[in-house]
Residue frames relative to the residue before (quaternion, step in Angstrom):
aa qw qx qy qz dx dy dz
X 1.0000 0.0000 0.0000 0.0000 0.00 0.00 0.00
X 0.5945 -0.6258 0.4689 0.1875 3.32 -1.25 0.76
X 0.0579 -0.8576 0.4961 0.1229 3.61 0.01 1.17
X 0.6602 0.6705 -0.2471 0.2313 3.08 1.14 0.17
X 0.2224 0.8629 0.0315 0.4528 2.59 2.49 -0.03
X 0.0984 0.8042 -0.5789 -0.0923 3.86 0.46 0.33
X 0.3413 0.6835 -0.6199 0.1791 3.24 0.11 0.89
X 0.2425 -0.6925 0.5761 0.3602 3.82 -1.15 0.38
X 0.2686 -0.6986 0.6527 0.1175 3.65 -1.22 0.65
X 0.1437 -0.9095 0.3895 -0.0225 2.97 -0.94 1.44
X 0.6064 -0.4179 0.5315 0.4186 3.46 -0.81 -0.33
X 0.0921 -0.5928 0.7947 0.0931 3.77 -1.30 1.43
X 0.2258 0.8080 -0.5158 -0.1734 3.63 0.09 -0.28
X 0.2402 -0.8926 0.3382 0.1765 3.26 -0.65 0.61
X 0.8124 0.0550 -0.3378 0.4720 3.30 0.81 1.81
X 0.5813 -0.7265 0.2909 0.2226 3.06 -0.44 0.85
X 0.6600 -0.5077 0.3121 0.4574 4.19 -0.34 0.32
X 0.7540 0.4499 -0.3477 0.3289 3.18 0.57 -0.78
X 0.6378 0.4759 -0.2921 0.5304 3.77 1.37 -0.46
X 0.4203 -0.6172 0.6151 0.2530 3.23 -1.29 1.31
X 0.5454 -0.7135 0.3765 0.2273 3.45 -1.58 0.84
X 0.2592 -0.4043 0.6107 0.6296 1.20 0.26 -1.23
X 0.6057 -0.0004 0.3012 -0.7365 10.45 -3.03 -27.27
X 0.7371 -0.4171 0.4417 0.2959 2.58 -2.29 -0.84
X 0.5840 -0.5509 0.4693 0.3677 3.85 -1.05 0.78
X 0.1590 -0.7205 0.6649 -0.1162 3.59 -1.07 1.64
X 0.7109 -0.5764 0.3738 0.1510 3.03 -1.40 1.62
X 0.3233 -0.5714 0.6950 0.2932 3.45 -0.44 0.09
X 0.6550 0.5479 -0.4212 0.3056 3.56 0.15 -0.95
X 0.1253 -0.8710 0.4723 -0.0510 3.90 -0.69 1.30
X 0.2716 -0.8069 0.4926 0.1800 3.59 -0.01 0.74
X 0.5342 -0.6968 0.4267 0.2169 3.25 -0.73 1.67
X 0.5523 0.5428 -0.3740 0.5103 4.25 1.15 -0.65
X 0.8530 0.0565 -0.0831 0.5121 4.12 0.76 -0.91
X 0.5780 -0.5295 0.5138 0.3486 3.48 -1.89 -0.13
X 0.5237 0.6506 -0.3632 0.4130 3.64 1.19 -0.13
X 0.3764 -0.7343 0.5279 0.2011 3.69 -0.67 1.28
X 0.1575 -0.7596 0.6029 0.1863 3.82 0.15 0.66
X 0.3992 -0.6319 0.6147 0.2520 3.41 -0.96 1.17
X 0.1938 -0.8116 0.5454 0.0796 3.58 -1.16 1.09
X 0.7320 0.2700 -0.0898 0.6191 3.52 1.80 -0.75
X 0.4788 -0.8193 0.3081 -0.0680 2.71 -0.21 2.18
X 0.3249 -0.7410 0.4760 0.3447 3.74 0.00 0.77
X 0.1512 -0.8728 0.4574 -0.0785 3.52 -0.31 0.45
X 0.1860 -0.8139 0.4768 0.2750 4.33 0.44 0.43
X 0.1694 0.7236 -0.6430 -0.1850 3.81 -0.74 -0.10
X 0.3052 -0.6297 0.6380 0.3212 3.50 -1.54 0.22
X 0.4042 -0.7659 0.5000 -0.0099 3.26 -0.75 2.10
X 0.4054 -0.6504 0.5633 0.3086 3.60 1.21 -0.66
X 0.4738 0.6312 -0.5552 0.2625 3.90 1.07 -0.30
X 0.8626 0.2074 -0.0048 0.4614 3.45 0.81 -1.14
X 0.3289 0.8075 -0.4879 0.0415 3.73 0.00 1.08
X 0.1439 -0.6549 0.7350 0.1010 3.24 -1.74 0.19
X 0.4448 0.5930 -0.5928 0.3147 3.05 -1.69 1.10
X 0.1835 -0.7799 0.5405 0.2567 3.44 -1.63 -0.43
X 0.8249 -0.1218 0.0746 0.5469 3.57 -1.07 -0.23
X 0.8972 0.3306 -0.1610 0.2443 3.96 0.82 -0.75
X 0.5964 0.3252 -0.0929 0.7279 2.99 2.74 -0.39
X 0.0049 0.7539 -0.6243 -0.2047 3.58 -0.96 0.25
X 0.0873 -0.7176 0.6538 0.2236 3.87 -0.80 0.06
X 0.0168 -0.6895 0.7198 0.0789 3.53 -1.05 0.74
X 0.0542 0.7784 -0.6250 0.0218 3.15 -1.01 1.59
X 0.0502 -0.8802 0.4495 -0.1440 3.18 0.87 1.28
X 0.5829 0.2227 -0.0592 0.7792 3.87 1.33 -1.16
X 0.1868 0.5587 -0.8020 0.0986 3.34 -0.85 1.22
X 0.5097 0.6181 -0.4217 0.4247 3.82 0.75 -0.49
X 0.7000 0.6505 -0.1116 0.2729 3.43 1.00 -0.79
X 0.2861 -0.6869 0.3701 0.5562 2.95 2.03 -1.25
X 0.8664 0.2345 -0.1862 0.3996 3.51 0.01 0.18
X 0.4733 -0.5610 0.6581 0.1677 3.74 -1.59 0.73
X 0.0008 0.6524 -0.7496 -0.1116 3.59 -1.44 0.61
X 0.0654 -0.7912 0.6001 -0.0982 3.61 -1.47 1.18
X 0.1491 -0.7431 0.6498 -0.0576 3.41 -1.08 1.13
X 0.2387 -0.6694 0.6970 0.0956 3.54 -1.39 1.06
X 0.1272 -0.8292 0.5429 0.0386 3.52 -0.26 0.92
X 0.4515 0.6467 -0.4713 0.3948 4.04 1.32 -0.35
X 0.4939 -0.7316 0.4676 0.0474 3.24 -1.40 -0.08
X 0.0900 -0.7862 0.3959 -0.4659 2.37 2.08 1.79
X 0.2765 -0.6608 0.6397 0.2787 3.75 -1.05 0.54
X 0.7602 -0.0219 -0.1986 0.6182 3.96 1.54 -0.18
X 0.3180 -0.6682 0.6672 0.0855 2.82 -2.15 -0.27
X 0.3075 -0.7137 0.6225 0.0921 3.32 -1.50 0.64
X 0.1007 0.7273 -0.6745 -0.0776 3.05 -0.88 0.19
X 0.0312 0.6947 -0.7186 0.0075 4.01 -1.11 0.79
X 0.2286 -0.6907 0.6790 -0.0986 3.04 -1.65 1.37
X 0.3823 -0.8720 0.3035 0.0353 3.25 -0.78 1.24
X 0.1393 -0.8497 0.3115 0.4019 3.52 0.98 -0.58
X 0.4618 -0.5451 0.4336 0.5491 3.49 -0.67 -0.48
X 0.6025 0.5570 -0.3465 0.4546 3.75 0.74 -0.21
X 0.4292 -0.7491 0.3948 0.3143 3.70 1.79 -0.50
X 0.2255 0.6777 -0.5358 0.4503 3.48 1.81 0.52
X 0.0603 0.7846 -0.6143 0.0577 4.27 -0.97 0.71
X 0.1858 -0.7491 0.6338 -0.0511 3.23 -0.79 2.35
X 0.1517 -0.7332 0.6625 -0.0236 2.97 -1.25 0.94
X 0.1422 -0.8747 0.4512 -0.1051 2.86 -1.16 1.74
X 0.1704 -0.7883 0.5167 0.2872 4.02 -0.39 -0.19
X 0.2952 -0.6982 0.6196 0.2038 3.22 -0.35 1.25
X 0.4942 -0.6548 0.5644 0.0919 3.33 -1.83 1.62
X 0.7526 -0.2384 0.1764 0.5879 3.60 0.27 -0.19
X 0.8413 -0.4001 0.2603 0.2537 3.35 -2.34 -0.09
X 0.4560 0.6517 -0.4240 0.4331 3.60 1.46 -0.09
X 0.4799 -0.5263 0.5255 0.4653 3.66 -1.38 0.37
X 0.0399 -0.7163 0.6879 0.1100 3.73 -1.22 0.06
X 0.7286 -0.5871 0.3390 0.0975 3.45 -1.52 0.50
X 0.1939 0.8359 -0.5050 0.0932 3.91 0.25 0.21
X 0.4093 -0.7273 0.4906 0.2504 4.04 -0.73 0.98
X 0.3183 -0.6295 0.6729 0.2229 2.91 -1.47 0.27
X 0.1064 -0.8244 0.5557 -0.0169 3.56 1.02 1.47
X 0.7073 0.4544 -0.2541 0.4781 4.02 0.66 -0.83
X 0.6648 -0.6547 0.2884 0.2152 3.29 0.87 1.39
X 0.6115 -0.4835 0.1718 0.6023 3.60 -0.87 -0.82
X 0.2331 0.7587 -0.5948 0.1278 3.68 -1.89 0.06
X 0.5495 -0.5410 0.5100 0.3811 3.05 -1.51 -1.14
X 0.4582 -0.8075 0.3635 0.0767 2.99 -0.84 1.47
X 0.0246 0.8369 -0.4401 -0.3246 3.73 0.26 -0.73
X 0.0747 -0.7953 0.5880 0.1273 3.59 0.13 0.21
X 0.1194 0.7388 -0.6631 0.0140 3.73 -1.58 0.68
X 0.1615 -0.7955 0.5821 0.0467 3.45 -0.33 1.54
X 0.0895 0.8167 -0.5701 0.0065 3.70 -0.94 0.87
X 0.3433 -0.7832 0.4864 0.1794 3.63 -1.09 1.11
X 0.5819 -0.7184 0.2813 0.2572 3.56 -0.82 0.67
X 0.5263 -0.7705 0.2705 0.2370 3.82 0.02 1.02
X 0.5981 -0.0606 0.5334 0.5950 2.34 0.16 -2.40
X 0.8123 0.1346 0.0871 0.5608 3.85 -1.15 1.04
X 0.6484 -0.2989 0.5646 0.4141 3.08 -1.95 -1.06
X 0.4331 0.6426 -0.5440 0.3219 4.03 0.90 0.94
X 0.1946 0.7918 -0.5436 -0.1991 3.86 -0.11 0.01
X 0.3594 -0.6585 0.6430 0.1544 3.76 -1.52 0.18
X 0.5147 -0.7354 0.3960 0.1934 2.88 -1.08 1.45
X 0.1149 -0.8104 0.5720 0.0530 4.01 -0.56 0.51
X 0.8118 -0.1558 -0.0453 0.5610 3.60 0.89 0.25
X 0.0824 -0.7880 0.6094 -0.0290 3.35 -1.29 0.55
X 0.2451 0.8346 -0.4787 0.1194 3.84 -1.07 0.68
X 0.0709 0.8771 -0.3192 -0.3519 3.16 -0.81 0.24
X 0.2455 -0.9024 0.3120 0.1677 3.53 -0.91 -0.38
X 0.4004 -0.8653 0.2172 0.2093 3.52 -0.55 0.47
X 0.3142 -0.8989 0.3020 0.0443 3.13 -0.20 0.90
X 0.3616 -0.7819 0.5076 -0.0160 3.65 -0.55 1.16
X 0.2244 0.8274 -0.5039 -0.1058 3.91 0.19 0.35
X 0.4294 -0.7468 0.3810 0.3359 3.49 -0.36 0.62
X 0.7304 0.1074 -0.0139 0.6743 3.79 1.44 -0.72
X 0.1798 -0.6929 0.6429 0.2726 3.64 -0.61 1.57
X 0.4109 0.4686 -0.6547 0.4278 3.91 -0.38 0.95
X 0.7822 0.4418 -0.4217 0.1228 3.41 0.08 -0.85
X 0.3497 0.7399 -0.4461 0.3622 3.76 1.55 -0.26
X 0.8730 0.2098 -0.1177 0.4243 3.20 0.98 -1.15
X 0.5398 0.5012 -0.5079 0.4466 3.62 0.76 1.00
X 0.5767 0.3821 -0.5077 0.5134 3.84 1.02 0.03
X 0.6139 -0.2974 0.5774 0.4488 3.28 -2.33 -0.06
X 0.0918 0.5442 -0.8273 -0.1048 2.93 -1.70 -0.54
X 0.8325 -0.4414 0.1903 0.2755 3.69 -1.71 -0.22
X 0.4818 0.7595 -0.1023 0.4248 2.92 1.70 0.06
X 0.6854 0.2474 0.1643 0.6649 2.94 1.45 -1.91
X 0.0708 0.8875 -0.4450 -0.0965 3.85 0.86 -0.05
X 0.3579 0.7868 -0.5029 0.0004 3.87 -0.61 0.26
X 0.1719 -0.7647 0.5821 0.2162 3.05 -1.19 -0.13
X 0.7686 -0.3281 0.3846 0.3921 3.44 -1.42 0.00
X 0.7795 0.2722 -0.1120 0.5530 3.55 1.09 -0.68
X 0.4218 0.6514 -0.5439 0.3193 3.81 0.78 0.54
X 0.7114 -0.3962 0.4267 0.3936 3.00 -1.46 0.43
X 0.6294 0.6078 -0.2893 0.3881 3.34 0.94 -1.94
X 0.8161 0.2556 -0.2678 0.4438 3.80 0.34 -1.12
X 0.5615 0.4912 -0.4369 0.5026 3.73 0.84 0.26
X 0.5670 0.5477 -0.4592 0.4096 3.22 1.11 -0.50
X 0.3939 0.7655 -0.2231 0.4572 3.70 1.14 -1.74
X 0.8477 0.1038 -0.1553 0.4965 3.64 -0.78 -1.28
X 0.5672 0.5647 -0.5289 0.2822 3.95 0.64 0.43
X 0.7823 0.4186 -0.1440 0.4382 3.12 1.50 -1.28
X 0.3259 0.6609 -0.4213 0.5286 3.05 1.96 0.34
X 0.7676 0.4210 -0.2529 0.4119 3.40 0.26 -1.65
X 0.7757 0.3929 -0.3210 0.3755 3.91 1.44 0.14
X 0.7502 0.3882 -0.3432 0.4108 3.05 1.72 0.66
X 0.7518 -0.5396 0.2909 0.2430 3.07 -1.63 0.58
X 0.6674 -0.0745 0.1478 0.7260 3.87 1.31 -0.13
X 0.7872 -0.3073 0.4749 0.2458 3.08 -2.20 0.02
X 0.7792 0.1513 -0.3209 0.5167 3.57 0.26 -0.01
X 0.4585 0.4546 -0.5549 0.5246 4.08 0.99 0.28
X 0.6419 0.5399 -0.4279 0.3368 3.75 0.61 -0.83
X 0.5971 0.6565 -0.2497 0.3874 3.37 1.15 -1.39
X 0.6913 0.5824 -0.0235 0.4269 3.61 1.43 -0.94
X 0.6955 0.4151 -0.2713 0.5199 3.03 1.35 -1.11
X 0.4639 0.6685 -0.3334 0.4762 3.40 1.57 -1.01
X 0.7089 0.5685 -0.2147 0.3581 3.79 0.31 -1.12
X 0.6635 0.3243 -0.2283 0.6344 3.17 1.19 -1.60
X 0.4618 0.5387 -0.5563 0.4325 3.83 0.10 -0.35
X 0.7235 0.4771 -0.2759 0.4157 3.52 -0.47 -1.60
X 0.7782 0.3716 -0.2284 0.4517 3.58 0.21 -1.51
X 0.6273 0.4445 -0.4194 0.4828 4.17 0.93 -0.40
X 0.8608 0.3926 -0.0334 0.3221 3.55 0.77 -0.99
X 0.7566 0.2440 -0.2029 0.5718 3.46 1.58 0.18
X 0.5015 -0.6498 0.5477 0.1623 3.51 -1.11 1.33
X 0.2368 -0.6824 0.5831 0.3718 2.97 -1.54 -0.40
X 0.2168 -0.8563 0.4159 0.2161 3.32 -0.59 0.80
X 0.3505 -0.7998 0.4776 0.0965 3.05 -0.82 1.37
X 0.6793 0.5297 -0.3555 0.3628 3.47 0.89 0.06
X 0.4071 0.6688 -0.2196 0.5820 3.29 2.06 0.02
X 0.6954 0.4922 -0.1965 0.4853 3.29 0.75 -1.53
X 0.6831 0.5268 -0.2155 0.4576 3.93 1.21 -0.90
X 0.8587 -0.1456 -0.0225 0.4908 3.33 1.38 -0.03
X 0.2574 -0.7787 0.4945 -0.2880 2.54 0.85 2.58
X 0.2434 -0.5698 0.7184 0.3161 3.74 -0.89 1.24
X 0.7219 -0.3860 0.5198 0.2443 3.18 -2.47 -0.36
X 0.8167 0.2443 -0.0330 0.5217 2.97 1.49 -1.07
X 0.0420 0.8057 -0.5566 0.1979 3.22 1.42 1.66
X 0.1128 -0.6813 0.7229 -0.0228 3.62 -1.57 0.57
X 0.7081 -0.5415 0.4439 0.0910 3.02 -0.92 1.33
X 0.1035 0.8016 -0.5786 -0.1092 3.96 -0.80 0.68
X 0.1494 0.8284 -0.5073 -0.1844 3.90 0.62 -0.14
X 0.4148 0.4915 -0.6041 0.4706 3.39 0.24 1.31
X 0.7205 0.4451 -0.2453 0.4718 3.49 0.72 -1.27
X 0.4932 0.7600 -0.2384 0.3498 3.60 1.23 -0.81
X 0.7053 0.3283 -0.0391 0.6271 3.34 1.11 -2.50
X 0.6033 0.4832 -0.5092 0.3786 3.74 0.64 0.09
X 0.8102 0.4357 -0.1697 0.3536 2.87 0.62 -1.41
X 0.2876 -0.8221 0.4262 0.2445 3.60 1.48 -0.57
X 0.6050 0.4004 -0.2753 0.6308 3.96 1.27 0.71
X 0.1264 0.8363 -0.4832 0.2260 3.08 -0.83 1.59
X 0.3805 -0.6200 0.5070 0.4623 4.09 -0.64 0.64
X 0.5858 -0.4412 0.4210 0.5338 4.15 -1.14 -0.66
X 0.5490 0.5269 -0.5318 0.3717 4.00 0.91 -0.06
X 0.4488 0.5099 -0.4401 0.5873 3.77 1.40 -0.81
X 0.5366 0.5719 -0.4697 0.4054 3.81 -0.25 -1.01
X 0.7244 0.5771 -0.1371 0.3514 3.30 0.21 -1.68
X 0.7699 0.3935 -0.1969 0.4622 3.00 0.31 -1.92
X 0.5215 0.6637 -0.3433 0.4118 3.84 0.68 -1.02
X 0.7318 0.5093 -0.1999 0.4064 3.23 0.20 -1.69
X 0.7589 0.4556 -0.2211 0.4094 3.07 0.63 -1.51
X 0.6747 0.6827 -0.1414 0.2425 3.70 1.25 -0.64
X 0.5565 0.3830 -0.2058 0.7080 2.53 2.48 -1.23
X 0.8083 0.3687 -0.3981 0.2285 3.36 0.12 -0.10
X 0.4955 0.5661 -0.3015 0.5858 3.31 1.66 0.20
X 0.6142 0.4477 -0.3646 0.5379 3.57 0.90 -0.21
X 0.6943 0.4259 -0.2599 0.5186 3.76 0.89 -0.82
X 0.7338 -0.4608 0.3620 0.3438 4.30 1.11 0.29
X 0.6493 0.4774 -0.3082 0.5056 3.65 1.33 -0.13
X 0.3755 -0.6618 0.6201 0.1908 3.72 -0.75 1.32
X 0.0808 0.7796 -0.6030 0.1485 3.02 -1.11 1.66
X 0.2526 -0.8380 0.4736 0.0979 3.19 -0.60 0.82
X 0.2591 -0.7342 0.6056 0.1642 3.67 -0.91 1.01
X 0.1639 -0.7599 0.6274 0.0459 3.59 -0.38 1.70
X 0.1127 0.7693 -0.6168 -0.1227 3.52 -1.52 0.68
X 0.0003 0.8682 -0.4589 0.1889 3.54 -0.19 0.99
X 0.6856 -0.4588 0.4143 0.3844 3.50 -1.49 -0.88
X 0.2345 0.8166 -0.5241 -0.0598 3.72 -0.55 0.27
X 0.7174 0.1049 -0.2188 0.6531 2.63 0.48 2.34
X 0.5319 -0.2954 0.3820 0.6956 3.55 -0.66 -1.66
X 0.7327 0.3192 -0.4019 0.4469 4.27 -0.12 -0.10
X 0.6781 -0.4211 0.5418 0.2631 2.77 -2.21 1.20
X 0.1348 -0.7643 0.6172 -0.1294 3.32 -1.18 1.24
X 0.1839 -0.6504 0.7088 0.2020 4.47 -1.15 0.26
X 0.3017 0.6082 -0.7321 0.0558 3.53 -1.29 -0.09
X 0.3402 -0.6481 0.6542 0.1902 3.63 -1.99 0.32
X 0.4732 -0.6202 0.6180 0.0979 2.91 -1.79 0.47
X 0.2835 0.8579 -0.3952 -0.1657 3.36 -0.16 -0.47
X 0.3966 -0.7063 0.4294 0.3994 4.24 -0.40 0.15
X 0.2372 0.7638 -0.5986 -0.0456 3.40 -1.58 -0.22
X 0.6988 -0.6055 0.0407 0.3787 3.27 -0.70 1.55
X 0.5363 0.6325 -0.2982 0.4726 3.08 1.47 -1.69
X 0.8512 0.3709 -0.0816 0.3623 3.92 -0.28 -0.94
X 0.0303 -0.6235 0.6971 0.3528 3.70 1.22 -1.46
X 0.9264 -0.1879 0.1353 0.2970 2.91 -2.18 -0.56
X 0.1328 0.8239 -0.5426 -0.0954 3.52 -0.55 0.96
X 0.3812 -0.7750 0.4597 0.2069 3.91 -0.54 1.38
X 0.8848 -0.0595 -0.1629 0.4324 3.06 -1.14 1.00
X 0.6734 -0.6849 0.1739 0.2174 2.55 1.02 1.98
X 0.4257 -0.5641 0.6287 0.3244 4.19 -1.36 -0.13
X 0.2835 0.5800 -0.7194 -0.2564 2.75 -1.96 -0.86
X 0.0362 -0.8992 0.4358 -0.0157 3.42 -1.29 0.84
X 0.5317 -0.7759 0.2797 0.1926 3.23 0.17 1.81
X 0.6443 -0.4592 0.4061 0.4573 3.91 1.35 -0.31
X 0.7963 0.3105 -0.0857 0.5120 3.40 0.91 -0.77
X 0.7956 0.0332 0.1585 0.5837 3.34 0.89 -1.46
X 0.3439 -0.7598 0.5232 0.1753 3.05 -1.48 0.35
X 0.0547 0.8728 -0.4387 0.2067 3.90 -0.19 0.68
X 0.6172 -0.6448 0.3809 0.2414 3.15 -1.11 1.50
X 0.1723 0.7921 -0.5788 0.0885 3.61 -0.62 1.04
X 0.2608 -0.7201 0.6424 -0.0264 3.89 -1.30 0.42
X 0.2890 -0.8548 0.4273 0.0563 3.51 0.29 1.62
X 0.6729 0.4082 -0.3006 0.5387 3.44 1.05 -0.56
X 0.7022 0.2377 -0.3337 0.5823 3.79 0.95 0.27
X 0.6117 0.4623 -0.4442 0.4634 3.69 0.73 0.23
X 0.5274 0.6940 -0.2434 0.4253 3.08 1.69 0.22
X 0.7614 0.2750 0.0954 0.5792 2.62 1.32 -1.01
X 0.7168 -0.5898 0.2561 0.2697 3.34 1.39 0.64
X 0.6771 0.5444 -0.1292 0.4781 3.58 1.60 -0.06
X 0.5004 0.7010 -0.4075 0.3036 3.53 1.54 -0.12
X 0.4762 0.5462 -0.4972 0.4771 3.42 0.66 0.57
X 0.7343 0.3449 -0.3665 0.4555 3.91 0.75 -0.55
X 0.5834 0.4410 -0.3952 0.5559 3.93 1.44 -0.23
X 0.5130 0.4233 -0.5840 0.4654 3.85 0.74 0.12
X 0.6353 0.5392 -0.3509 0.4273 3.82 0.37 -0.81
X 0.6102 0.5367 -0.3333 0.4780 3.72 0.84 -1.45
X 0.9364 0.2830 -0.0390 0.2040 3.41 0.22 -1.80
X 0.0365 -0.8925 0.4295 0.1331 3.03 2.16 0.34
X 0.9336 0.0090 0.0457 0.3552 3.91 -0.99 -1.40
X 0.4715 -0.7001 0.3659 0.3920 3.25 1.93 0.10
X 0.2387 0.6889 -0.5371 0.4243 3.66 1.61 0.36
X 0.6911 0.4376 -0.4034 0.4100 3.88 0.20 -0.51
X 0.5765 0.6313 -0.3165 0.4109 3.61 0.67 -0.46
X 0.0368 0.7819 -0.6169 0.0816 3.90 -0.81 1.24
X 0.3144 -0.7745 0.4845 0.2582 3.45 -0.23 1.12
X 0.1126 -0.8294 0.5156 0.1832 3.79 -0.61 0.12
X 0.7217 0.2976 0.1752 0.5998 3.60 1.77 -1.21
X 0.1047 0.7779 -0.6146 0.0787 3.58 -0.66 0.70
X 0.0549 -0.8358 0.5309 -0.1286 3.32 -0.26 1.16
């Protein structure tokens, strides 16, 4: 980063303490309206079957570990599942697998050994392990964890989310106009929904298809969204979950050449730069989360996803 710069860098965060929560290969293909290269072939995970592990009740297909990420299926006949990943650093995410389809999970803890332990649900809140392993992982680009979906951030080639992506691509001027239009989009076009927020399962999961349709979201939707268009359009983004303060909190990171990694992310109006919060600028309130979130000193990552 440029210290020479008076610019203030701010905080996108994407919700606010009081709510519970909860590179990459660029098109050639240029849009005659901007100077931005709108990414047109979407990075996309698949489980190839080159590489599995598992048995009759879990499969792991770690076929693209080079890639950043693990795809995993619970195949028993469990109404749930668990699924905890270890890092090599000993950092341990814990997930609820959504149904019988492989689905997507990063390998956010760079390179190493992984542990993985997949467990189906018994009895109650009792589960039983059904498979365990570990494994080691090679990534060829530490960006790339964070330019695929994974379960968190879901897309496809056909979502709304990545059509959505190459429009507001095709209306900006570079990577940080993109970074903007995304922002103002989100903040003109999505609520927060408070009737969600009042009776949030534990094991909520993110739709950002169901999100941009519907246009009413908690700040993990906030999160997940963000992170979806701007990973789908070539821009490493991280989905941060953590502390801001004493409550459980989502915000993103995201990279760009000019800057490398900036945490809890920018936004900049053309002129200036200035503390903003899309789920309350959304809603009409980003003047009390400029006060709340002053230097982003309150903020403790716990998770990157």
């Amino acid at each position: 980063m440029n210290r020479n710069r008076t610019l203030v860098y701010v905080i996108l965060s994407l919700c606010f303490a009081a709510f519970f929560l909860t590179g990459c290969a660029i098109s050639d293909t240029v849009s005659e309206s901007s100077t931005r290269r709108t990414v047109t072939e979407f990075l996309i995970p698949e489980a190839s079957g080159e590489i599995l592990y598992g048995n009759e009740l879990a499969s792991i297909d770690a076929s693209n570990l080079s890639e950043g990420y693990l795809m995993i299926c619970y195949h028993g006949e469990a109404t749930k599942a668990k699924l905890r990943i270890t890092t090599p650093s000993g950092t341990v995410y814990t997930y609820t697998m959504s149904g019988k389809d492989f689905e997507t999970f990063p390998l956010s803890g760079g390179n190493g050994t992984y542990h993985i332990d997949i467990y189906e649900n018994a009895w109650d809140d009792m589960y039983g392990l059904v498979y365990s392993t570990d494994i080691d992982a090679e990534i060829d680009d530490e960006f790339k964890p964070f330019l695929y979906p994974n379960q968190y951030s879901r897309y496809t080639r056909d979502s709304h989310v990545t059509a959505l992506g190459t429009e507001l691509s095709d209306a900006s001027t570079g990577d940080l106009d993109y970074v903007k239009n995304v922002y103002e989009y989100i903040i003109q076009n999505v609520s927060y929904d408070t009737l969600l927020a009042e009776s949030l399962p534990t094991d909520y999961v993110p739709d950002v298809d169901r999100t941009l349709l519907s246009g009413k979201g908690i700040c993990f939707d906030y999160a997940a969204l963000m992170t979806a268009l701007l990973r789908s359009q070539g821009i490493p983004t991280r989905l941060e979950v953590g502390y801001s303060g004493t409550a459980y909190h989502a915000w993103i990171s995201v990279y760009l050449e000019e800057e490398g990694w900036i945490h809890q992310i920018i936004l900049f109006d053309g002129k200036t730069w200035s503390l903003m919060d899309p789920t309350y600028a959304a809603n009409n309130n980003s003047k009390v989360t400029t006060d709340y979130i002053g230097d982003g000193t309150n903020y403790l990552v716990k998770y990157s996803y």
